[in-house]
Backbone as JSON Lines, residues from 0, in Angstrom:
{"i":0,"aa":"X","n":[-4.33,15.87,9.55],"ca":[-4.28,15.38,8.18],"c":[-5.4,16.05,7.39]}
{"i":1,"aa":"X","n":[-4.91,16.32,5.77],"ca":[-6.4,16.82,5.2],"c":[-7.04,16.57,5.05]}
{"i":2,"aa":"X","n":[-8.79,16.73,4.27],"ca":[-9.46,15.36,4.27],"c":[-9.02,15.05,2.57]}
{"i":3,"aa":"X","n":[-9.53,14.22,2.63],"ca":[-9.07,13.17,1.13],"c":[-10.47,13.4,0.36]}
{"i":4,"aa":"X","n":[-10.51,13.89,-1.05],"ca":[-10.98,13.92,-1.64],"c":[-11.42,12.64,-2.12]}
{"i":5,"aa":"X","n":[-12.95,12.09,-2.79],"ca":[-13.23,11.15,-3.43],"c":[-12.28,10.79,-4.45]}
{"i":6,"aa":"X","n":[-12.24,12.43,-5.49],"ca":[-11.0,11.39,-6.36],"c":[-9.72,10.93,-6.0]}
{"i":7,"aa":"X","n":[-9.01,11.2,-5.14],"ca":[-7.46,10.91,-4.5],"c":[-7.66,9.74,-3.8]}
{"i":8,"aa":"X","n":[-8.59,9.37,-3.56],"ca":[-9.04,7.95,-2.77],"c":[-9.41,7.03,-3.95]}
{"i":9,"aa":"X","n":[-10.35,7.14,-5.4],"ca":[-9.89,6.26,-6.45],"c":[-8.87,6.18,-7.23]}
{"i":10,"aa":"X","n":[-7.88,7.52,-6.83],"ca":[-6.89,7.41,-7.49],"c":[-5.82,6.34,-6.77]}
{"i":11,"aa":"X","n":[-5.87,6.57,-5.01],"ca":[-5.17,5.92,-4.35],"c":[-5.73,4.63,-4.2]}
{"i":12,"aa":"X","n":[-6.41,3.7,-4.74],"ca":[-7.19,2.42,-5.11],"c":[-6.36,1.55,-6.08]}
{"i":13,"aa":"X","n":[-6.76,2.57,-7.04],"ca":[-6.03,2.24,-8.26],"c":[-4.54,1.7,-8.34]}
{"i":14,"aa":"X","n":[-4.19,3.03,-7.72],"ca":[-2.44,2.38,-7.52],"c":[-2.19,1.63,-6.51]}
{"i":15,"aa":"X","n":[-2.91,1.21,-5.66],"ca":[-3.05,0.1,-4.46],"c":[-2.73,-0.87,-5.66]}
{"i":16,"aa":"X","n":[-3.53,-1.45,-6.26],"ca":[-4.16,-2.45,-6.88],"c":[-2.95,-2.58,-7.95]}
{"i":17,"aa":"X","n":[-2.6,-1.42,-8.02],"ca":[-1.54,-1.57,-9.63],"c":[-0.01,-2.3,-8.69]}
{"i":18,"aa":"X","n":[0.56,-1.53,-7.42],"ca":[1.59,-2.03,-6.71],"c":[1.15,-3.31,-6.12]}
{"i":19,"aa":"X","n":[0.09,-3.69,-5.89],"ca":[0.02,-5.54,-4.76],"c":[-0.28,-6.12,-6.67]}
{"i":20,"aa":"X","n":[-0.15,-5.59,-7.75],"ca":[-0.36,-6.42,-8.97],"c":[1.56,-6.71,-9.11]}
{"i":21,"aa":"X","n":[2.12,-5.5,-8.83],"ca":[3.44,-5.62,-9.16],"c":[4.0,-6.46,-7.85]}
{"i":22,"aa":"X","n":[3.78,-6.45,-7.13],"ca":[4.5,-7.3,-5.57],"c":[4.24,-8.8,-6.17]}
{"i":23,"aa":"X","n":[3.43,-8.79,-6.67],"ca":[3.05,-10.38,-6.68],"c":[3.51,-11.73,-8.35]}
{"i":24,"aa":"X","n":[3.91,-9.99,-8.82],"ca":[4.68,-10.64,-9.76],"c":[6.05,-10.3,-9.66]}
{"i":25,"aa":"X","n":[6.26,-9.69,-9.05],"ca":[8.0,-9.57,-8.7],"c":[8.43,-11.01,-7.44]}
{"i":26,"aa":"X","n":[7.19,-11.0,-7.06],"ca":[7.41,-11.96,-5.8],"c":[7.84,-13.87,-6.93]}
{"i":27,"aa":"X","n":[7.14,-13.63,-8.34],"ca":[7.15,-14.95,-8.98],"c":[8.4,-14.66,-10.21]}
{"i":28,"aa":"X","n":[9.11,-13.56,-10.21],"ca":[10.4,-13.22,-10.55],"c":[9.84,-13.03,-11.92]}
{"i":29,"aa":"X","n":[9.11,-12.67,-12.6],"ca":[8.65,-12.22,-12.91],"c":[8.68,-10.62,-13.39]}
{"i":30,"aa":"X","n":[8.32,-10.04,-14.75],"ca":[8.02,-8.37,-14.92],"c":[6.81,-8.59,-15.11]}
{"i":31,"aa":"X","n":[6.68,-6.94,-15.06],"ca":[5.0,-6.49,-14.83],"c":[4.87,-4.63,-15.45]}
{"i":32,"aa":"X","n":[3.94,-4.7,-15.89],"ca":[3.96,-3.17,-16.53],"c":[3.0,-2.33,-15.47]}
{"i":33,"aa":"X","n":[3.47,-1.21,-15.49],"ca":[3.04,0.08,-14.86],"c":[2.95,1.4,-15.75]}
{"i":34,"aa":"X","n":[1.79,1.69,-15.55],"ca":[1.54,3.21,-16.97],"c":[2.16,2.38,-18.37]}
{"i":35,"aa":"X","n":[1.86,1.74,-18.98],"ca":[2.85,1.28,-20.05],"c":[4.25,1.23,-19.93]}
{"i":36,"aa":"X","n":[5.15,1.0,-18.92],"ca":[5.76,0.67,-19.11],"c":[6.68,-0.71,-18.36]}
{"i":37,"aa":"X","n":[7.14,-1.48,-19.09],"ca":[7.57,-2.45,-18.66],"c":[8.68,-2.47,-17.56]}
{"i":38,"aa":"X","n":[8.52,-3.22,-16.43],"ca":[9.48,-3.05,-15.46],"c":[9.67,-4.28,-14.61]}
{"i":39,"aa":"X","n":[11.0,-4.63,-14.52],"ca":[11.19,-6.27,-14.23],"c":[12.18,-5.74,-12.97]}
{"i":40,"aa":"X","n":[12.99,-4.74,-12.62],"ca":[13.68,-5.1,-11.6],"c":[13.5,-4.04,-10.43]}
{"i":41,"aa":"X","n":[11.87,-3.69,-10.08],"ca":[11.75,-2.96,-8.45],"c":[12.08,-3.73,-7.89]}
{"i":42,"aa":"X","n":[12.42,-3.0,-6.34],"ca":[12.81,-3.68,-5.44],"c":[11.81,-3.88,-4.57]}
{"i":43,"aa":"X","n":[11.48,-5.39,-3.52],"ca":[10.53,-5.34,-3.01],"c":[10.4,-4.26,-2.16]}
{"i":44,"aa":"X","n":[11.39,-3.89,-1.43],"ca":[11.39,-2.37,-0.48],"c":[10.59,-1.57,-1.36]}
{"i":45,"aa":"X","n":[11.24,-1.32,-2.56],"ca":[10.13,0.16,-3.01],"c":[8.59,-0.11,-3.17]}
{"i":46,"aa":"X","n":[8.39,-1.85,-3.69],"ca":[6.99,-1.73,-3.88],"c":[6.19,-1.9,-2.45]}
{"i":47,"aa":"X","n":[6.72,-2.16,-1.35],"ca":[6.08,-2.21,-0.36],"c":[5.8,-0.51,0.22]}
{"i":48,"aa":"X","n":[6.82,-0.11,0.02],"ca":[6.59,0.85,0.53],"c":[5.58,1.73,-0.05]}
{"i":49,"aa":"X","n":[5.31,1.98,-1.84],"ca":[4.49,2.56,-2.32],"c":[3.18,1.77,-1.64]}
{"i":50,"aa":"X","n":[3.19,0.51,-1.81],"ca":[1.59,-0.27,-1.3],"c":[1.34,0.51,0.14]}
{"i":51,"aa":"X","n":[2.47,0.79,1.2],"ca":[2.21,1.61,2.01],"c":[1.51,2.52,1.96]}
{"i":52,"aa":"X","n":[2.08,3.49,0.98],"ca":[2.03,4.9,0.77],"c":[0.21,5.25,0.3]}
{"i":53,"aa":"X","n":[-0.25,3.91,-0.41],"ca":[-1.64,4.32,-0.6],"c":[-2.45,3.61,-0.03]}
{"i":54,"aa":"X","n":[-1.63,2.74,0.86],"ca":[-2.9,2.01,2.27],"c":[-3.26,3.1,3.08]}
{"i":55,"aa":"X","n":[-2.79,4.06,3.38],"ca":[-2.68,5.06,4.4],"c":[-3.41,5.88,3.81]}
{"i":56,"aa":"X","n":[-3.76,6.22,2.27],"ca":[-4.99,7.33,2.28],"c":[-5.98,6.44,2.11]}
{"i":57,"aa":"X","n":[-6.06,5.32,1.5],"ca":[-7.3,4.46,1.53],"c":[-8.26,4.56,3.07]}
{"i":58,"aa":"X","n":[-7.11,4.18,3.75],"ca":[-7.77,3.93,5.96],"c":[-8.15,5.29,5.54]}
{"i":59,"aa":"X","n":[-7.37,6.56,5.3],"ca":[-7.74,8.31,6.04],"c":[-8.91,8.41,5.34]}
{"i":60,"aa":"X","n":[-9.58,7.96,4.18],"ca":[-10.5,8.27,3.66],"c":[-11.8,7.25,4.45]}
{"i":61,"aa":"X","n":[-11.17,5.99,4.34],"ca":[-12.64,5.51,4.95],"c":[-12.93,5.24,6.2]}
{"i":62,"aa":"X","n":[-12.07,5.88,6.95],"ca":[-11.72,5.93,8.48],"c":[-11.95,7.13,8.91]}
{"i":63,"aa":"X","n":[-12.36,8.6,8.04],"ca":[-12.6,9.59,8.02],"c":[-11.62,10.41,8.11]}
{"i":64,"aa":"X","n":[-10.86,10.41,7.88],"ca":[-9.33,11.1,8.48],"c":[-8.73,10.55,9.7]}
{"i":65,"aa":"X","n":[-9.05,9.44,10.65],"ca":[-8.73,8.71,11.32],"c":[-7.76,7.58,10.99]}
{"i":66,"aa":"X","n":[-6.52,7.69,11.61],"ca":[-5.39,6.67,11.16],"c":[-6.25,5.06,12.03]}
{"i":67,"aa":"X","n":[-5.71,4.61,11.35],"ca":[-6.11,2.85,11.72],"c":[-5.16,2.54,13.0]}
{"i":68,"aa":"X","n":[-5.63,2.09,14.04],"ca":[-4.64,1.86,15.0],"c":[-4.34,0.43,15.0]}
{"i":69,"aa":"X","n":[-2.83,0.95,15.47],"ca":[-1.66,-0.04,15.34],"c":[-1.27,-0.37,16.54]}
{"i":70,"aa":"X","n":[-2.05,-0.92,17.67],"ca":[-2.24,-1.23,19.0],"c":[-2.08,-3.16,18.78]}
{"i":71,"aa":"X","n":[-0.61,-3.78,19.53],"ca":[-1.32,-4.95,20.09],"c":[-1.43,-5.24,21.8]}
{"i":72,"aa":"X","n":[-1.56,-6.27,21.92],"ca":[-1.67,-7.12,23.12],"c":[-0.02,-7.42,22.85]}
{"i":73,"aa":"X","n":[-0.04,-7.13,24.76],"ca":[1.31,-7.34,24.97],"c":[0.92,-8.69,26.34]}
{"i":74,"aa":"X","n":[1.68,-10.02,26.2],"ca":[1.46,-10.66,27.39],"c":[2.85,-10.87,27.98]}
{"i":75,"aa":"X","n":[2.79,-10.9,29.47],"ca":[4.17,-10.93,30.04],"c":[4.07,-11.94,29.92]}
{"i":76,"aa":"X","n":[5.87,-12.4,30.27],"ca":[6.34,-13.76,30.34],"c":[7.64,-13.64,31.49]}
{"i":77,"aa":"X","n":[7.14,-14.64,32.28],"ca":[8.65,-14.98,33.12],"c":[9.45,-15.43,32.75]}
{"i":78,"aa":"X","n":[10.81,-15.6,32.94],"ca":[11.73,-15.68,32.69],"c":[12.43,-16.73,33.37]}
């Protein structure tokens, strides 16, 4: 991965903050504006996925270029 520039990491903040602003008003049915413009019918798929899209340079930047691991505990069970 490349490394992430300071600004692409406040840029990728920003729009963190702008998509979990829009999730949470789409979640109360609700519209919500983005860049000026008004928008009432994303789908939660797309806004999750953008909130994705800039969780992942947020971790590469302050994780150093290191992805966040996605490791759990697995416990057996009998059957």
């Amino acid at each position: 991965m490349r490394k992430i520039t300071l600004e692409a990491y406040e840029d990728a903040k920003r729009k963190y903050q702008m998509w979990s602003e829009a999730e949470d008003a789409r979640s109360a049915g609700a519209s919500y504006n983005i860049s000026g413009r008004g928008v009432t019918y994303s789908s939660m798929e797309e806004i999750q996925m953008m909130k994705r899209r800039y969780r992942r340079i947020i971790d590469a930047y302050e994780n150093g270029g290191k992805r966040r691991s996605r490791t759990s505990s697995l416990y057996p069970v009998d059957s």
